[in-house]
Backbone as a ProteinNet text record, in pm:
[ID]
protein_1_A
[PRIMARY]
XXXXXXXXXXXXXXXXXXXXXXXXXXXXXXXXXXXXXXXXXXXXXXXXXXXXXXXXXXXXXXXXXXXXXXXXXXXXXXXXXXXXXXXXXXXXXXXXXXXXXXXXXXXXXXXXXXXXXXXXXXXXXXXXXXXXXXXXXXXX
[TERTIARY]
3398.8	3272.9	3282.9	3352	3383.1	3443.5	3508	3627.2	3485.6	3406.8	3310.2	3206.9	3152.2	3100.6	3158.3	3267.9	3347.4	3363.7	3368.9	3403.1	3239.4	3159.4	3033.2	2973.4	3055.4	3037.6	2910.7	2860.7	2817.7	2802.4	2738.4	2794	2772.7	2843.9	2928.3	2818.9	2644	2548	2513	2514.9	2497.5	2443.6	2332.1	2246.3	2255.2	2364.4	2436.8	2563.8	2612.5	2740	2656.7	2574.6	2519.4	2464.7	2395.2	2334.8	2525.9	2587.7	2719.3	2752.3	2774.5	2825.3	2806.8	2676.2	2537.4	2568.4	2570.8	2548.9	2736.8	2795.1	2975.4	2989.6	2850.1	2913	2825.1	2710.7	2682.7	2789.3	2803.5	2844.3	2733.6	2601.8	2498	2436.3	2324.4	2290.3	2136	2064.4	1997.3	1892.1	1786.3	1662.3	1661.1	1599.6	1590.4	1506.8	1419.4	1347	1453.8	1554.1	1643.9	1732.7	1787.1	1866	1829.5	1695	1578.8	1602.9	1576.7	1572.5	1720.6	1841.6	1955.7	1971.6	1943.1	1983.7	1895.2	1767.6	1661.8	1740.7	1815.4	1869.8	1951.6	2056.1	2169.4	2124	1981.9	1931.2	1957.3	1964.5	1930	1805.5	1772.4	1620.8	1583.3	1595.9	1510.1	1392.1	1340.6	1196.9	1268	1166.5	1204.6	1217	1115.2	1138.3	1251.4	1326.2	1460.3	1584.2	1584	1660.8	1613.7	1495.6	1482.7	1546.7	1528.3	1596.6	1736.4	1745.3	1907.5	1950.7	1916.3	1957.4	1978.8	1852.4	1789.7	1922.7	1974.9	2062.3	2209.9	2207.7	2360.5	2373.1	2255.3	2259.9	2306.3	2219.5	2227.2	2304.1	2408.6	2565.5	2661.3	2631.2	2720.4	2792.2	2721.9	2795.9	2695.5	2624	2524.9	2457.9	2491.9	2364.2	2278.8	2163.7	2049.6	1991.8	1945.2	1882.2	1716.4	1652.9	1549.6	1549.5	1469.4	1479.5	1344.1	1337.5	1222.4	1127.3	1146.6	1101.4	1026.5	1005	960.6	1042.2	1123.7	1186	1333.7	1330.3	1426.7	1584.7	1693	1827.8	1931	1990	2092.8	2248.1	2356.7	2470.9	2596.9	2670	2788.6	2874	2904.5	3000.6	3109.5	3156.2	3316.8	3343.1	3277.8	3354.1	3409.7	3341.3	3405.7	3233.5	3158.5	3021.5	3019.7	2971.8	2874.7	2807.4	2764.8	2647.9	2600.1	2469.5	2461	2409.6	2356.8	2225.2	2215.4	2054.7	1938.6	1848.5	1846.9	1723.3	1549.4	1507.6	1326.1	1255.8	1315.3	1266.1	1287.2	1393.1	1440.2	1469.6	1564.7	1597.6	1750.6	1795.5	1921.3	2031.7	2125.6	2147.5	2340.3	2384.2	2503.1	2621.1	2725.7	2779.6	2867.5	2861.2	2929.8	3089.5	3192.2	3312.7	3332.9	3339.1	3400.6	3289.2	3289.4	3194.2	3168.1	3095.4	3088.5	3044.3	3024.7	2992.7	3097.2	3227.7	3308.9	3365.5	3426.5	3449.9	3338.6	3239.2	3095.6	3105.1	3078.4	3048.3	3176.1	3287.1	3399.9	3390.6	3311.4	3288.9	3172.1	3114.4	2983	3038.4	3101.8	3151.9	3260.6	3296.4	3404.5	3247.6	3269.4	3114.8	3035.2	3025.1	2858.8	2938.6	3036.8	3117.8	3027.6	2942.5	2873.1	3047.4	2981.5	3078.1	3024.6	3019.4	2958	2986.6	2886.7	2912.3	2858.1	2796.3	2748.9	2622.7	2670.4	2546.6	2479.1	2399	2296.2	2273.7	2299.5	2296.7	2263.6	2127	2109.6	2035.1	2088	2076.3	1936.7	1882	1751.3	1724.7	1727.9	1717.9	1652.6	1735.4	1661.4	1806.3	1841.5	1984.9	2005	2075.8	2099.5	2024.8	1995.9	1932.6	1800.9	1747	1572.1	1559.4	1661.1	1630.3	1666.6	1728.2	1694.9	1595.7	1505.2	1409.3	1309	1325.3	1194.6	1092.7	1158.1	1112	1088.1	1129.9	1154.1	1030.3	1036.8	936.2	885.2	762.7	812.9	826.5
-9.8	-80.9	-211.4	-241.4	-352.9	-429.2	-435.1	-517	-574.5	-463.3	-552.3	-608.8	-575	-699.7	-796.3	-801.4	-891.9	-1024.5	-949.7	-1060.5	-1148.6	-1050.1	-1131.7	-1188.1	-1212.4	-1306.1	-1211	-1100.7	-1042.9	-945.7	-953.9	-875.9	-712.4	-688.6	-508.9	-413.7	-418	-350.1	-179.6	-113.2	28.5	5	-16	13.8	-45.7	-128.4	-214.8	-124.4	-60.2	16.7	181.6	196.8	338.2	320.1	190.6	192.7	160.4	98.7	115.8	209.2	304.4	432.1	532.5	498	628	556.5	433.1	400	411.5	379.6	472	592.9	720.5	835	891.3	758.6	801.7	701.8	752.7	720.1	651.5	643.2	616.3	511.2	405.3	351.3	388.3	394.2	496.5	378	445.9	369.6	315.1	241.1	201.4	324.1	421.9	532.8	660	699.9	808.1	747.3	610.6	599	597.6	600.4	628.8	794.6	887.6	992.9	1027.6	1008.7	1067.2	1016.7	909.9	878.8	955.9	962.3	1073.4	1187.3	1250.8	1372.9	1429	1299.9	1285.7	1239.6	1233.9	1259.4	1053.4	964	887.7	812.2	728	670.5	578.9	540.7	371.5	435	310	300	249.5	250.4	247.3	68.4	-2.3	-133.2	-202.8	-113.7	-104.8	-117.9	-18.5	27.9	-117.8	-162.6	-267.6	-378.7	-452.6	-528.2	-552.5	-442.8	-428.3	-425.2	-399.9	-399.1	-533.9	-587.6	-740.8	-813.1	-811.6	-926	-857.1	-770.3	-715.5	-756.1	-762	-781	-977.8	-1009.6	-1178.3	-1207.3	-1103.4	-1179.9	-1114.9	-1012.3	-1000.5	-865.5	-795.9	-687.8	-555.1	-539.2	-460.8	-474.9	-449.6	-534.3	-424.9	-517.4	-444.9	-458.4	-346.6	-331.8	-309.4	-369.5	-308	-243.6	-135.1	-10.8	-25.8	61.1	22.9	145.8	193.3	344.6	223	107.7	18.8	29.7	94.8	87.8	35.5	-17.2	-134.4	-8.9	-6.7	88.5	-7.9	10.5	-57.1	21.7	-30.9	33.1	-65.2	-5.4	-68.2	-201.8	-307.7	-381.9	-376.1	-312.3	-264	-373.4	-462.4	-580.7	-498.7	-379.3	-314.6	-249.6	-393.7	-313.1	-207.1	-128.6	-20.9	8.7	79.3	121.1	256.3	296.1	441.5	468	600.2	656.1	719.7	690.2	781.4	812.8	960	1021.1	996.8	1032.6	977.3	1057.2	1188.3	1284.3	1361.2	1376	1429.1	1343.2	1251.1	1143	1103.5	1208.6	1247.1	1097.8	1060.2	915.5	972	950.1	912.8	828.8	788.3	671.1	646	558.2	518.7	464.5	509.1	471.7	367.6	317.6	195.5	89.3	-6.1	-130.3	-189.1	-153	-217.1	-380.9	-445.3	-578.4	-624.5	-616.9	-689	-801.6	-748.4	-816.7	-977.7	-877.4	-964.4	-1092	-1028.3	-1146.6	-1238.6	-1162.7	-1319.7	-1387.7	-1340.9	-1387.4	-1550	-1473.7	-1592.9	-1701.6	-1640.1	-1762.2	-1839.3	-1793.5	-1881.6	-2024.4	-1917.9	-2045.4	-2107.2	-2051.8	-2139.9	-2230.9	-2182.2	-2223.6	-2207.1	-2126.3	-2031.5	-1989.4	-1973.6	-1901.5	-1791.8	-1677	-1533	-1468.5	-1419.9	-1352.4	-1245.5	-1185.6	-1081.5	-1018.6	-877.9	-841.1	-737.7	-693.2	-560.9	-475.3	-354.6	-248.3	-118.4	-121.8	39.9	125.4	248.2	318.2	398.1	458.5	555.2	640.9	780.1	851.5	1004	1111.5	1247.5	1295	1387.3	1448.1	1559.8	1642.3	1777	1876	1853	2010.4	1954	1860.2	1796	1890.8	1806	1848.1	1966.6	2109	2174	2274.6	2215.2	2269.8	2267.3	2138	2113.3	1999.1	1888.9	1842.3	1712.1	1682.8	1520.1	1451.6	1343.6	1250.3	1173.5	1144.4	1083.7	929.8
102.5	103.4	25.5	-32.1	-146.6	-71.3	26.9	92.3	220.9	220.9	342.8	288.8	136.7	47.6	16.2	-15.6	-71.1	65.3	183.9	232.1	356	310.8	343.8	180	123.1	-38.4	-124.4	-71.4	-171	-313.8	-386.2	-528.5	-485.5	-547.6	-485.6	-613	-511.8	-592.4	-566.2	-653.9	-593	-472	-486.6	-353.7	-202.4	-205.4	-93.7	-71.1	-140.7	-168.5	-44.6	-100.2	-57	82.9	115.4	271.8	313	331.5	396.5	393	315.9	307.9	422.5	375.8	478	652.1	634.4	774.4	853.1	750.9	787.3	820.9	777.7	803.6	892.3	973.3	1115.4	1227.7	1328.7	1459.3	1511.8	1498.4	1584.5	1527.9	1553.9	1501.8	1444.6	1330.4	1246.4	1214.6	1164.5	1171.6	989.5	955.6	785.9	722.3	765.5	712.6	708	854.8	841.3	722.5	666.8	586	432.8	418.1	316.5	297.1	411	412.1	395	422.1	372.4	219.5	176.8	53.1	-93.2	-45.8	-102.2	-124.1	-23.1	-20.3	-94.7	-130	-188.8	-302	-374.7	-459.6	-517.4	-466.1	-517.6	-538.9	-633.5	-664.7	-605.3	-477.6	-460.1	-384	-324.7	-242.7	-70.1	-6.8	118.1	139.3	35.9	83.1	37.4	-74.5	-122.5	6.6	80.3	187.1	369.2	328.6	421.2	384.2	254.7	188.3	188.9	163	189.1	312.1	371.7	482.4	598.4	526.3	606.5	515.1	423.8	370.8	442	386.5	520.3	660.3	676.5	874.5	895.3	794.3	746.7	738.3	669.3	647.6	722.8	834	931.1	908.9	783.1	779.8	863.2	872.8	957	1105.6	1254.3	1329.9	1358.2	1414.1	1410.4	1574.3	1553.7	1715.4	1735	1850.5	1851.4	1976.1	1996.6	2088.1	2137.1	2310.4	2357.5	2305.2	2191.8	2114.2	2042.3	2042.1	1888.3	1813.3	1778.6	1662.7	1630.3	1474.9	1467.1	1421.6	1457.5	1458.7	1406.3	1287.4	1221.8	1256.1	1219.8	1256	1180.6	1147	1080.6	1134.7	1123.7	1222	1166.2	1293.9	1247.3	1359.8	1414.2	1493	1630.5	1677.9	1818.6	1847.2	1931.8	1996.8	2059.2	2087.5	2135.6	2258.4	2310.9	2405.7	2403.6	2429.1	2396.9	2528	2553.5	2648	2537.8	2550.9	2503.5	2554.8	2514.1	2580.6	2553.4	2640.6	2627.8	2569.9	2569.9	2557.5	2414.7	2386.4	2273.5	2183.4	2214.7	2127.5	2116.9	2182	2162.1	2191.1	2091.8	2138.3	2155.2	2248	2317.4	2345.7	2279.2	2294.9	2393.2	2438.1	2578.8	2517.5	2567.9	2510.3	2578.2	2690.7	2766.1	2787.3	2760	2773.7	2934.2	2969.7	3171.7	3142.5	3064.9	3031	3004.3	2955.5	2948.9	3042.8	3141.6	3236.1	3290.3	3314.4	3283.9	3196.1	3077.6	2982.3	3019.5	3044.5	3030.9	3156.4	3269.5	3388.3	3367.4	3297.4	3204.4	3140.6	3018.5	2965.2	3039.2	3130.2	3213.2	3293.9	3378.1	3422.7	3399.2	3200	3179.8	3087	3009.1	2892.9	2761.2	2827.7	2724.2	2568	2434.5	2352.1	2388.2	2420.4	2422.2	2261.1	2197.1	2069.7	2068.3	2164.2	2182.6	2281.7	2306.9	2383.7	2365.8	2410.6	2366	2537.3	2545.1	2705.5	2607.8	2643.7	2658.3	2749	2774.8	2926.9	2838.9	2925	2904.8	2988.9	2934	3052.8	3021.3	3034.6	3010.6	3001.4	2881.6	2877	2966.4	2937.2	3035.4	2994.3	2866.7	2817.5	2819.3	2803.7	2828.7	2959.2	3084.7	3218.5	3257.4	3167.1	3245.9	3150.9	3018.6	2992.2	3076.6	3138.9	3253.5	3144.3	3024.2	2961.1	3035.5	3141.3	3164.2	3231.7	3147.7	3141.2	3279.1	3361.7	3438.4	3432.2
[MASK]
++++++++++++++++++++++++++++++++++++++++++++++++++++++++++++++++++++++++++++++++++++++++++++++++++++++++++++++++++++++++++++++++++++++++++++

């Protein structure tokens, strides 16, 4: 965690130390309240506008990105510099990561033609998982 403060120039503060941590030992990308709620757990002291804060200056300097979801809600995630895609479900919540990127090709198809720099993109699928659909949970 010091080596990814260190090199977005920031001072290596507990509480910058602990949202990296927490957000390293999900796979998924996690809301600023679930990372409130694991750190509570693990019995440390801040406030939740603690855990936004922090978070808003990490994302600023490139060590965190942030997503917004058509749930409303804003989903942070580590940049390990290798994007993402999930399916998620409507129903449960259940979030999924897609191993192979179908935009690739794409985006370099773009920046060839527009001479666009491409720095990034955002794809997420929405749907109903297997076990929603065969509770008979799915949304229409």
């Amino acid at each position: 965690m010091h080596d990814i403060l260190k090199s977005c120039e920031l001072k290596n503060t507990k509480t910058r130390k602990l949202v990296l941590e927490l957000l390293e030992q999900t796979h998924i990308p996690v809301s600023a309240e679930e990372l409130y709620d694991r750190a509570r757990a693990m019995g440390a002291s801040l406030s939740l506008a603690t855990v936004y804060r922090t978070l808003s200056v990490l994302t600023e300097r490139g060590a965190v990105l942030k997503q917004s979801n058509r749930d409303g809600k804003t989903y942070y995630q580590l940049n390990d510099h290798h994007h993402k895609h999930f399916l998620v479900c409507t129903v449960c919540g259940e979030i999924v990561q897609v191993d192979a990127c179908p935009l690739c090709k794409l985006e370099e198809e773009l920046a060839k033609s527009t001479g666009y720099r491409i720095t990034g993109h955002s794809l997420e699928f929405m749907g109903t998982c297997p076990r929603c659909q065969k509770e008979g949970k799915e949304k229409p």
